[in-house]
C-alpha positions as CSV (number, residue, x, y, z in Angstrom):
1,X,64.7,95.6,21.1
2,X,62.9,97.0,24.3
3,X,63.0,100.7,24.7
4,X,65.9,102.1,26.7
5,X,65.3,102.8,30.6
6,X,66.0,106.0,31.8
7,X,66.0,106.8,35.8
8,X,64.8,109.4,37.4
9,X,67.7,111.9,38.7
10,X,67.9,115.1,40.9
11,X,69.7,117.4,38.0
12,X,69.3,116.5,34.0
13,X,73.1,116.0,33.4
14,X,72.9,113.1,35.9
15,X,69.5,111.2,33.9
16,X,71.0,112.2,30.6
17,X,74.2,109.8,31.2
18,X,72.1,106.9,33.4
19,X,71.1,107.1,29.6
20,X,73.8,106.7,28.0
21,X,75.5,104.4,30.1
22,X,72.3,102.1,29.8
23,X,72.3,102.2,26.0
24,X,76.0,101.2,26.4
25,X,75.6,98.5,28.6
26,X,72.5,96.9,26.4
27,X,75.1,97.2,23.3
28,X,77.7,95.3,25.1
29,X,75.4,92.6,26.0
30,X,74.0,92.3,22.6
31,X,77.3,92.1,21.5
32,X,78.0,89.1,24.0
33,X,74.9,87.5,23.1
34,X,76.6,86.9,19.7
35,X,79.9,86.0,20.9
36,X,78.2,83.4,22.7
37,X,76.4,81.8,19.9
38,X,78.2,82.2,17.4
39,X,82.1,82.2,18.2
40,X,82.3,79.9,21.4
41,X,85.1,78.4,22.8
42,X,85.3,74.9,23.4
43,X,88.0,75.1,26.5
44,X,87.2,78.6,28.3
45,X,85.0,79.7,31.0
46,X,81.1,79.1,30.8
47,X,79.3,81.5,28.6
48,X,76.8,82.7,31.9
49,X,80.5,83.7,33.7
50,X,82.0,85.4,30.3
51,X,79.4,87.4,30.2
52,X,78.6,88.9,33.7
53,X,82.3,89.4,33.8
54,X,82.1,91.6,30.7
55,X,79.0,93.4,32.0
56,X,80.2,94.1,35.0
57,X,83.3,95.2,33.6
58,X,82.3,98.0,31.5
59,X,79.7,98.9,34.5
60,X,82.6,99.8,36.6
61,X,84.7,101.6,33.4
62,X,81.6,103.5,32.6
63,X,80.4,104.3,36.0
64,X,84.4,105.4,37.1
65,X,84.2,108.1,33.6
66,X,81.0,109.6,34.7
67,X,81.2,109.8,38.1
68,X,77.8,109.6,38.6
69,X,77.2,105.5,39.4
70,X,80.4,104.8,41.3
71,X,80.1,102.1,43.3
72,X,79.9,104.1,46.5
73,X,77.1,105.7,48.5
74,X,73.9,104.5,49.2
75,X,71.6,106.2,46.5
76,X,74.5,105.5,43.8
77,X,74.4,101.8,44.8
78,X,70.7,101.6,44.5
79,X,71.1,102.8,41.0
80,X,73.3,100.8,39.9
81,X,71.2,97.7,41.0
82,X,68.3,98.8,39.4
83,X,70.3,99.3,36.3
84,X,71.8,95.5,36.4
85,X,67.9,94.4,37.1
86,X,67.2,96.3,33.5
87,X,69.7,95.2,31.9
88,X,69.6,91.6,33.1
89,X,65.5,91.9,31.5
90,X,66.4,93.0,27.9
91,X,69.4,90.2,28.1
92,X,66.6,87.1,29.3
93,X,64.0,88.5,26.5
94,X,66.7,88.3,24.1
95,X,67.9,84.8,24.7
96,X,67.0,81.8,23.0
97,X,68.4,78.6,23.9
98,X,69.5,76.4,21.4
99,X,68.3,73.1,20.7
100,X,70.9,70.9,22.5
101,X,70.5,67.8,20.2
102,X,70.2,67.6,16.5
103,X,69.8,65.5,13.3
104,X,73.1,66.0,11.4
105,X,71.9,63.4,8.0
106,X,69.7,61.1,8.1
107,X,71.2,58.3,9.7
108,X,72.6,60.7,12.5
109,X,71.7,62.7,15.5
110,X,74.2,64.4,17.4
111,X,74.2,66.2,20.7
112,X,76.1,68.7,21.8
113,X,76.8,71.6,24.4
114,X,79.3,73.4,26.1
115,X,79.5,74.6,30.1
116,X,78.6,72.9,33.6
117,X,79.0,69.0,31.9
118,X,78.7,66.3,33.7
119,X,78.5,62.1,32.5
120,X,77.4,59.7,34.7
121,X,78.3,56.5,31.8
122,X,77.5,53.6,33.8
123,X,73.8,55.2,33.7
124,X,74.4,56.6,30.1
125,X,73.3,60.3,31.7
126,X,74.5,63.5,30.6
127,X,73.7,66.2,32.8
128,X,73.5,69.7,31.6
129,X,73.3,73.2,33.0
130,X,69.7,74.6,32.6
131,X,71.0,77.8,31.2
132,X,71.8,75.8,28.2
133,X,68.3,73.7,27.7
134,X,65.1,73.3,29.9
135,X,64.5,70.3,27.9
136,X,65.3,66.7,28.2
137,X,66.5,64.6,25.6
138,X,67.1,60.5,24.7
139,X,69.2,58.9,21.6
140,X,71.3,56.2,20.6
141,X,74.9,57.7,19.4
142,X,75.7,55.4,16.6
143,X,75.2,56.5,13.3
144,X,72.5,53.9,11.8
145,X,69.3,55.6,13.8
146,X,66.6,54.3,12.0
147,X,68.2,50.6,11.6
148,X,65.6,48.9,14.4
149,X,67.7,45.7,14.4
150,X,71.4,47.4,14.7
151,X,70.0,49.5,17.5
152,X,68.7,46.8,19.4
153,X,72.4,46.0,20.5
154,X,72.8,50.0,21.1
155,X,72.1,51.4,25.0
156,X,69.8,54.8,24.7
157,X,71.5,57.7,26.9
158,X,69.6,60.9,28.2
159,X,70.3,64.2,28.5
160,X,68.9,66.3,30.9
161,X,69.1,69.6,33.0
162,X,69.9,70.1,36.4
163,X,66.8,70.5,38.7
164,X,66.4,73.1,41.3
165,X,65.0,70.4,43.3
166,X,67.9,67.7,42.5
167,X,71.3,68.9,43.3
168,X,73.6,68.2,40.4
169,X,75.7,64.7,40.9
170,X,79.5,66.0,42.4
171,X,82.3,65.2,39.8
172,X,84.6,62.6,40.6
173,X,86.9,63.2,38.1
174,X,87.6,67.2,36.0
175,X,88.9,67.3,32.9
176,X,89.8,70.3,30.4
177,X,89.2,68.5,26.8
178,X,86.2,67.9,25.7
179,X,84.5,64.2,25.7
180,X,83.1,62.6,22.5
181,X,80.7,59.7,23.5
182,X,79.8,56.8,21.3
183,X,78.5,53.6,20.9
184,X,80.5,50.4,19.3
185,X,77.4,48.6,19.7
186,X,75.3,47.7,16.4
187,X,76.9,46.0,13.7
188,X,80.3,46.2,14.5
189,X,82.3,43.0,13.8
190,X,81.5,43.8,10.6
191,X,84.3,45.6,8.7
192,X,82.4,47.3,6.3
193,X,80.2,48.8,9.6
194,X,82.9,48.8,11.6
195,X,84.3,51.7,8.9
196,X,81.0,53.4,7.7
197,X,78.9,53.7,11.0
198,X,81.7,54.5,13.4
199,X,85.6,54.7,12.3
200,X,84.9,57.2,9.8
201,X,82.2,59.5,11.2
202,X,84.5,59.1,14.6
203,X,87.3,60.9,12.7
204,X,84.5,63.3,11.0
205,X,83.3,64.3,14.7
206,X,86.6,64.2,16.3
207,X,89.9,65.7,13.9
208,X,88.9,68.8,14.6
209,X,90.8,68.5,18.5
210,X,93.5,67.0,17.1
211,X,93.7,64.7,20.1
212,X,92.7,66.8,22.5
213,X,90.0,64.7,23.0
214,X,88.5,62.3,25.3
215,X,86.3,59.3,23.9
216,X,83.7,57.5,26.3
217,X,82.8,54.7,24.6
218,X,79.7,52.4,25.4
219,X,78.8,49.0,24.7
220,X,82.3,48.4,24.0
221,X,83.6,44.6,22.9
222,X,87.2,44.3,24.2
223,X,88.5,42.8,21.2
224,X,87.4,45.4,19.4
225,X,88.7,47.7,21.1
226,X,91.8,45.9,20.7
227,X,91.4,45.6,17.1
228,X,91.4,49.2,16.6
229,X,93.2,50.5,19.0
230,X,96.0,52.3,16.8
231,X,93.1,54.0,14.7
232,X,91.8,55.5,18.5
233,X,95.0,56.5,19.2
234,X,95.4,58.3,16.2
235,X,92.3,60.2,17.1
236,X,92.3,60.7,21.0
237,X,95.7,61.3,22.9
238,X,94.0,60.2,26.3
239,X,93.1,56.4,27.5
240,X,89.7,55.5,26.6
241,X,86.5,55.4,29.4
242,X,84.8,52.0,29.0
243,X,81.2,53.8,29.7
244,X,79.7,50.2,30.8
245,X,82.3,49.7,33.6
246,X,82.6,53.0,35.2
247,X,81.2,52.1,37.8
248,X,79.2,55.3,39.6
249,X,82.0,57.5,38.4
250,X,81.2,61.4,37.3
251,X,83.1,62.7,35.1
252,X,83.4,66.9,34.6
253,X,83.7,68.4,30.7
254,X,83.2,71.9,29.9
255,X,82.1,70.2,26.4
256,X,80.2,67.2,25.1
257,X,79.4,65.3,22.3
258,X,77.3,62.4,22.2
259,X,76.6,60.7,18.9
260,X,78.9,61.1,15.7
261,X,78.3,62.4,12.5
262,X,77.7,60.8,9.4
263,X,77.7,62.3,5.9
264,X,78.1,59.4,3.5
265,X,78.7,55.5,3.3
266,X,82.7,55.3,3.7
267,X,83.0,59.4,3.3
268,X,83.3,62.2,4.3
269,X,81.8,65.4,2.5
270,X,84.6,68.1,3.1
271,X,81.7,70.7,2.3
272,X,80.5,69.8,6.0
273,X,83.6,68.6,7.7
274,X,84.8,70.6,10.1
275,X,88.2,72.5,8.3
276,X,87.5,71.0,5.2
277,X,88.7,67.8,6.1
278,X,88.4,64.9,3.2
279,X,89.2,61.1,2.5
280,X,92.4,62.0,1.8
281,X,93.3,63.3,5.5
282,X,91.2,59.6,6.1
283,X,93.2,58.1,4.5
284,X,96.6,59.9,5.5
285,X,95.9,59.4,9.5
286,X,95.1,55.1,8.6
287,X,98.8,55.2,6.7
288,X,100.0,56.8,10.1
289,X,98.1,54.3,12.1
290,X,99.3,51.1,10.5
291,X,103.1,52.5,8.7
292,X,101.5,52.2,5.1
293,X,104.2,53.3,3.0
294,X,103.0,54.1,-0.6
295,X,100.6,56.6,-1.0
296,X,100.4,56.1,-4.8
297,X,100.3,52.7,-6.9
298,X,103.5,53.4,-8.8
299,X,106.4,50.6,-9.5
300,X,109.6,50.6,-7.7
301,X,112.4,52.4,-9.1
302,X,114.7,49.2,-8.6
303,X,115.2,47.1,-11.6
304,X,115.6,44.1,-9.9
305,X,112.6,44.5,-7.3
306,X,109.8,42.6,-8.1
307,X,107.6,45.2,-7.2
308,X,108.1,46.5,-10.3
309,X,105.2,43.9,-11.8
310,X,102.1,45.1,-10.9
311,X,100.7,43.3,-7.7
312,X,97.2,41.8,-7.5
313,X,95.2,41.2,-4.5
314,X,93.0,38.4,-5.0
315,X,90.5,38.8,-1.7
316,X,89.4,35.3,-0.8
317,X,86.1,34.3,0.8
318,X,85.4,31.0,2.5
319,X,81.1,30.7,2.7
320,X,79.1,32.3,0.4
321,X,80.5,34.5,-2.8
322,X,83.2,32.0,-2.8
323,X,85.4,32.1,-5.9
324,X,85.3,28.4,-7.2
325,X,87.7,29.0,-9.9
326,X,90.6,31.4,-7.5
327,X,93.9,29.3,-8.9
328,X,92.4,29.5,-12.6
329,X,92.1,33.5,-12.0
330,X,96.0,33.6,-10.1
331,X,97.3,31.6,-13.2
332,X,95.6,33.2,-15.9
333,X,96.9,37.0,-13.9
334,X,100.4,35.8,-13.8
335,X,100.1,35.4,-17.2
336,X,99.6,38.7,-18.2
337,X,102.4,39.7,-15.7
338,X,100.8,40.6,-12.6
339,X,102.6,39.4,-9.0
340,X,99.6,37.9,-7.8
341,X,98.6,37.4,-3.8
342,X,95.5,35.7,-2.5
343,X,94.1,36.8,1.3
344,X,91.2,35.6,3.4
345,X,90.7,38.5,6.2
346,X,88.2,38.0,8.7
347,X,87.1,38.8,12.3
348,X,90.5,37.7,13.7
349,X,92.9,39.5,11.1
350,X,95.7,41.7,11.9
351,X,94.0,44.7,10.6
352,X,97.6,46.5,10.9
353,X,99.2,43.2,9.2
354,X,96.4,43.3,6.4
355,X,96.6,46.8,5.8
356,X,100.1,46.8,4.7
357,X,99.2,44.0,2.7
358,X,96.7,45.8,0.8
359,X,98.9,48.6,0.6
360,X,101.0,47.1,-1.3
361,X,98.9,46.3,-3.9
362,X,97.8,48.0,-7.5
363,X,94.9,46.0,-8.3
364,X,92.5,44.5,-6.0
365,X,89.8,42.4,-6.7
366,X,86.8,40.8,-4.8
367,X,83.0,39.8,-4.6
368,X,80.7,41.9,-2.9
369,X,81.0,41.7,0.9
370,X,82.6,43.5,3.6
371,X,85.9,42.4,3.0
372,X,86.3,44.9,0.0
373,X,86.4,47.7,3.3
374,X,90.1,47.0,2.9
375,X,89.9,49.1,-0.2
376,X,90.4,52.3,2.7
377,X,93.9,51.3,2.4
378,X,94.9,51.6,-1.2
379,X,97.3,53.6,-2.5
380,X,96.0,56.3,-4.8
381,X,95.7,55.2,-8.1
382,X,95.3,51.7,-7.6
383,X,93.0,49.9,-9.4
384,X,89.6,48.6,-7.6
385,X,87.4,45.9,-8.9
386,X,84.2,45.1,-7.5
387,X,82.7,41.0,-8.7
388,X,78.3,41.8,-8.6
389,X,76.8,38.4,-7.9
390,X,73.8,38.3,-10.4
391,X,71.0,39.6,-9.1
392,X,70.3,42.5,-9.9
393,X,72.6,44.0,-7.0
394,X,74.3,47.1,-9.0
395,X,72.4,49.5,-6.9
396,X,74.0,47.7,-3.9
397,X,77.5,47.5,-5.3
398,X,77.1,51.2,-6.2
399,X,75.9,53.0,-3.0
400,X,78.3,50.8,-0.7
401,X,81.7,50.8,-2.8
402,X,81.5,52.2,-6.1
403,X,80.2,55.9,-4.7
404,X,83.5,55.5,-2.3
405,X,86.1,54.8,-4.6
406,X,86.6,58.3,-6.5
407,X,87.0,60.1,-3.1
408,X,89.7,58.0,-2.3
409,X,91.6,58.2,-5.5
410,X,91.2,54.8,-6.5
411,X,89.6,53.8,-10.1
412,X,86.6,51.1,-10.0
413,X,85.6,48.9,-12.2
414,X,82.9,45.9,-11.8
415,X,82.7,42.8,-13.6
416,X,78.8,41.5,-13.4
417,X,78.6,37.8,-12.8
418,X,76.4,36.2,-15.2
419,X,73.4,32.9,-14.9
420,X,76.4,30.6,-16.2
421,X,79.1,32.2,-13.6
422,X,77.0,32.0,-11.2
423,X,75.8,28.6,-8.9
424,X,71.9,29.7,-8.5
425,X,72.4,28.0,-12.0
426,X,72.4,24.4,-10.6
427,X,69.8,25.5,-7.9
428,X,66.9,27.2,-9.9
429,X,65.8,26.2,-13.4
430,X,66.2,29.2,-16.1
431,X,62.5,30.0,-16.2
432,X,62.7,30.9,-12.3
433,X,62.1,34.6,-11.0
434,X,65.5,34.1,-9.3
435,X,66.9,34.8,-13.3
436,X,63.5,35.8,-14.9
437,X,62.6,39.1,-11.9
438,X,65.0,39.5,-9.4
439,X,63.0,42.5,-8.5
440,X,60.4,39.8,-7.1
441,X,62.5,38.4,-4.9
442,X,63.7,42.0,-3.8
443,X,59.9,43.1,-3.2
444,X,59.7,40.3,-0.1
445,X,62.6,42.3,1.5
446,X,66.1,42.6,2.3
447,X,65.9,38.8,4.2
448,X,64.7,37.3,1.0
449,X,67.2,39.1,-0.8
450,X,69.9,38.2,0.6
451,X,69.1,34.4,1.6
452,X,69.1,34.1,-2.2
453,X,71.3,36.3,-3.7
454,X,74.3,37.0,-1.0
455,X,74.2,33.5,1.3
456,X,73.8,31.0,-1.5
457,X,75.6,32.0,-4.5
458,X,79.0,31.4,-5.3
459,X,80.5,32.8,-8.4
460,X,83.1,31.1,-11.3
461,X,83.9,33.8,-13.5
462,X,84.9,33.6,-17.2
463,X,88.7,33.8,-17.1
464,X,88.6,35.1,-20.9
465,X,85.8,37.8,-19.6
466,X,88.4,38.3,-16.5
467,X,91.3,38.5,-18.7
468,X,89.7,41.4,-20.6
469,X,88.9,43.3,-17.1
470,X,92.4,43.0,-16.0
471,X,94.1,43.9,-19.4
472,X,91.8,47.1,-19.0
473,X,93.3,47.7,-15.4
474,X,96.4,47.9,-16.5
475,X,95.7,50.8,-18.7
476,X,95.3,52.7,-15.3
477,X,98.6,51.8,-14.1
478,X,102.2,53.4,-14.6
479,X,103.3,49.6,-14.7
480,X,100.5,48.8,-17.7
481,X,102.2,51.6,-19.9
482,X,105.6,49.2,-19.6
483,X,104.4,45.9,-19.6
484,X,103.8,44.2,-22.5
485,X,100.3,41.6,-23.0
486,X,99.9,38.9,-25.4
């Protein structure tokens, strides 16, 4: 810290409290200086006005005890400028501005700041106070930022501060929440990206307000919107902003945050959450959002209710990964007692419709693809098996839906397709790297990859193999402990 100021003073007693009062009045800055950074609050004033209020607060409570800087007379006034000018001094050498915009994981950067806000969408501009950064900043907010291809179909936005040469644009519209702004751009359509790169880190980024919150959306697809509209409504409590049609509209936040934060593939890490928040509060607001009823895979207390057989969710495909063998597999599980039920979901699907659906189920089963997503919507305990096209794809399977699965309560099993389950059989002779080194084919790159592996393979599992996967399930299950297997 610079050394305290003293002023120069016709009798002693007068210097000796200019002193004192200085050394006071640098304390209470400090002290504001770390209210600011560390303890702000989202919907107050402006940290600049906080803190010239508090200054001049205790000027005029430390000036009216001493008596000797009241805020009369000419050579008391002059004093008391010159101690503001010192003051002010020691606070600007102690500032430092914090970085407005930051990389939260690796597949995320988010900006964010508080005061003088103001987003001009239709020109994806945020323009900030220069108190808060001299800097200017550009990003993408969707959480996939080193995906080339995804962010192709992503619009960049810039933050920057006001100029004393450019007057700041006049708000059009002032709001007291704060605005969260995001892009459904990249891969969405998708269901497993719809979930992992913006439904998910949405509710990491956005719980906290608990609705209080006002999204501005970009590159927005109406039917999406549409599609997941009871999920934003879960989140926000306020009619969304369509960032690509709002015309030349400025809209006023004393807080911003552009970009969401991601912290795993369909998870959340309540080590970094803000309040600890987990899958399990995930999962709670999606049984809110679509009136899922059981929130554990136990059977129904009525004797005659046939949900007291354990239900089965066979999830159909129609190109690609298709099971050739699906009423072979719903046979041979009725056998063993399970109510069975078959679903194709895609692009057009009632996701509130589906999601009751797989609610309602204690076993679900399905190839690799996006439509195992639906697995967000289990009840705990239920029973999750994942069908690995051969391939050598475990590392795949694991990192997209196998890592999930424990944070949502739900046990996982796989059952690995083999060269005779699988149809690359009657494509590629057995000597071919296809069996021989899938790791060749990996090396040329995820299009290889998947051309061979994901777009032209269908599967026909074993049903004795099957049968021994699904007796195994039913271990897990309250119902398996009562029903009896031949």
């Amino acid at each position: 810290m610079k050394p305290h100021r003293t002023f120069p003073r016709p009798e002693p007693r007068r210097t000796g409290n200019g002193f004192i009062i200085a050394s006071m009045l640098l304390s209470v800055c400090i002290l504001s200086l770390i209210k600011a950074r560390y303890c702000s609050a989202p919907y107050g004033k402006s940290r600049e006005s906080s803190e010239l209020e508090i200054t001049m607060g205790a000027i005029r409570m430390l000036a009216a005890k001493s008596g000797d800087l009241a805020l009369k007379g000419r050579e008391d006034g002059e004093d008391y400028r010159l101690l503001l000018e010192a003051v002010s001094r020691d606070k600007a050498a102690m500032e430092v501005k914090k970085p407005v915009c930051i990389e939260t994981s690796r597949r995320s950067d988010v900006c964010e700041a508080e005061g003088d806000l103001r987003v001009r969408a239709s020109a994806q501009t945020i323009f900030v106070d220069p108190f808060l950064t001299s800097q200017e900043w550009k990003m993408k907010p969707y959480a996939r930022k080193h995906d080339q291809p995804a962010l192709a179909h992503v619009k960049e936005w810039t933050i920057r501060p006001f100029t004393e040469q450019e007057a700041p644009p006049s708000c059009t519209e002032n709001y007291t929440v704060p605005a969260v702004v995001f892009s459904v751009g990249g891969y969405t359509g998708n269901l497993f990206h719809d979930f992992t790169d913006v439904i998910v880190p949405l509710f990491i980024t956005s719980t906290r307000f608990h609705g209080e919150v006002q999204f501005v959306i970009a590159d927005a697809k109406p039917w999406w919107l549409s599609k997941f509209s009871l999920l934003l409504k879960q989140l926000s409590k306020y009619e969304i902003i369509d960032a690509d049609n709002d015309r030349d509209a400025v809209r006023c936040f004393p807080r911003v945050i552009a970009g969401l934060d991601f912290h795993k593939e369909l998870g959340v890490d309540p080590a970094k959450a803000p309040s600890g928040y987990s899958m399990t509060d995930f999962k709670e607001m999606l049984r809110r959002a679509y009136g899922l009823e059981r929130t554990r895979a136990e059977p129904s207390g009525d004797r005659w209710d046939v949900r007291r057989k354990p239900r089965l969710l066979i999830i159909s495909r129609r190109s690609s990964r298709v099971f050739l063998n699906e009423r072979g597999m719903s046979d041979m599980a009725m056998s063993l007692g399970f109510d069975v039920r078959i679903a194709d979901p895609d692009v057009t699907t009632d996701l509130g419709k589906f999601a009751r659906l797989v609610n309602s189920a204690d076993v679900m089963i399905g190839v690799y693809g996006a439509g195992l997503t639906n697995i967000v919507f289990l009840p705990a305990g239920a029973v999750f098996i994942q069908v690995v096209p051969m391939g050598n794809l475990e590392w795949l399977a694991r990192d997209t839906f196998e890592k999930p699965s424990p944070d949502m309560q739900i046990k996982y099993m796989d059952y690995r397709i083999q060269a005779d389950e699988s149809t690359l059989s009657d494509q590629y002779q057995k000597d071919h790297p296809v069996f021989t080194d899938p790791q060749s084919i990996h090396k040329k790159g995820w299009s290889e990859l998947s051309k061979v592996y994901l777009e032209n393979q269908d599967v026909k599992p074993h049903l004795g193999r099957l049968r021994i996967t699904l007796l195994e399930a039913l271990k897990f299950l309250p119902h398996g402990r009562k029903t009896t297997t031949q």
